[in-house]
Residue, then its C-alpha position, 0 to 999 in steps of 0.5 A: x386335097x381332102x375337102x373338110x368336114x363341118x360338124x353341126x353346130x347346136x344353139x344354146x337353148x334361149x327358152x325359159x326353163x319349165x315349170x318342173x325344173x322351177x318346182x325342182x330348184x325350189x325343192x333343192x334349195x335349202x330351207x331358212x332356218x326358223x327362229x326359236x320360239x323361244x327367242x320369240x317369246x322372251x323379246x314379247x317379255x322383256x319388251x312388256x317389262x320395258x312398258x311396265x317400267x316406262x308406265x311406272x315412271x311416267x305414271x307414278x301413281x300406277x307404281x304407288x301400291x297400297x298409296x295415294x289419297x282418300x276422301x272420307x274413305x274414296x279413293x281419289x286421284x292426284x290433282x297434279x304429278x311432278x317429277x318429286x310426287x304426286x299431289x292433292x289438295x284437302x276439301x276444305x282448307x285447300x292444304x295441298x299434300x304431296x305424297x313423293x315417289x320414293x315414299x313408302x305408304x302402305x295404306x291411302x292418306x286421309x285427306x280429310x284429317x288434314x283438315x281436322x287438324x287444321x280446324x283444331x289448330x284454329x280453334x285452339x288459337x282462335x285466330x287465323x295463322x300468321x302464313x296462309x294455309x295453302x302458303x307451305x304444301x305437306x310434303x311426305x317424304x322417306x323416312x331416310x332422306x328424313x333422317x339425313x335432314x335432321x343429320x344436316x348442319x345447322x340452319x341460321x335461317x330460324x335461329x333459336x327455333x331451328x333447335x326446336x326443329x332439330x329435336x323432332x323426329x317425324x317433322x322438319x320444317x323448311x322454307x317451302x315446305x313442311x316434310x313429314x316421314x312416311x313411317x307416320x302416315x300407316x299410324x293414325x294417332x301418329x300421323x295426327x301429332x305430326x301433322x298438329x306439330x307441322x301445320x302448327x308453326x303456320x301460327x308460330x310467330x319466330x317462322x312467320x318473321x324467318x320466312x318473312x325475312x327470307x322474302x325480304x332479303x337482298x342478294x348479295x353479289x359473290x364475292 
């Protein structure tokens, strides 16, 4: 019987490869692809877009082009921001006016007219105004939302002086506010006559007794 023949046996190689075979796998394997620096560049703008927006919205003053307050010709910066305007009260008599978001002002508002108004008011009435100054802020508002107000149905509240209230077209008056439309703020003559007009029915005794009665209402329970 034939002996058998053993072949030789080779060990699977254990060591770790060489620093030529690493440098030629590297070299093979194929290369990410980069993105466009086009892509890169658009996402840059639109994320300083996005902060611009966000500027304007937390910061209306900044998105206020050609607006906001002036004193004797200095521009000056709002006293305090809310979610309607801005606002500043006059160096005098302390009437705050408030200049809302969506008004469109082209150029800065005097403040200290609205004190000279005021002054004229009490000289021609030569007495204090039955509601306080600072009782009722000036609101500046849009010349639409204006109109809509003036379109609104007929208020009891002021009775017979609502008719009055009714005819004006730069002024409507309500309890917690006197509104004035933005369209006559770029006009000084205008802007005058209205805020006589507004700040006039502090002195007016038929508003006195409306707000008055207003404060002294009892609620009533719904029916």
């Amino acid at each position: 019987m034939a002996e058998p023949v053993y072949l030789p046996v080779h060990r699977a190689c254990t060591s770790h490869p060489s620093d030529a075979t690493v440098l030629t796998a590297a070299a093979t394997r194929p290369a990410r692809p980069r993105r466009p620096l086009c892509r890169s560049w658009q996402a840059k703008a639109i994320l300083v877009i996005l902060l611009s927006l966000w500027a304007g919205l937390t910061c209306p003053e900044l998105s206020m082009a050609g607006g906001g307050f002036a004193i004797a010709g200095r521009a000056v910066e709002p006293h305090d921001i809310n979610f309607a305007g801005a606002r500043r009260s006059s160096p005098t008599y302390g009437i705050t006016v408030q200049i809302n978001h969506d008004a469109q002002t082209s150029g800065r508002l005097e403040l200290a007219v609205v004190d000279e108004v005021f002054q004229a008011l009490l000289a021609q009435h030569r007495r204090a105004p039955y509601l306080p100054a600072r009782s009722l802020p000036v609101v500046i508002i849009a010349d639409l939302k204006m109109r809509r107000f003036l379109a609104a149905p007929r208020r009891l509240l002021f009775g017979e002086l609502e008719t009055e209230i009714k005819t004006q077209q730069d002024v409507y008056l309500a309890p917690t506010a006197i509104f004035i439309t933005d369209a006559a703020v770029a006009d000084a003559n205008r802007l005058r006559a209205s805020l006589r007009l507004g700040l006039g029915y502090l002195f007016n005794e038929d508003f006195y007794h409306a707000i008055l009665g207003l404060e002294h209402a009892i609620p009533r329970p719904a029916e």
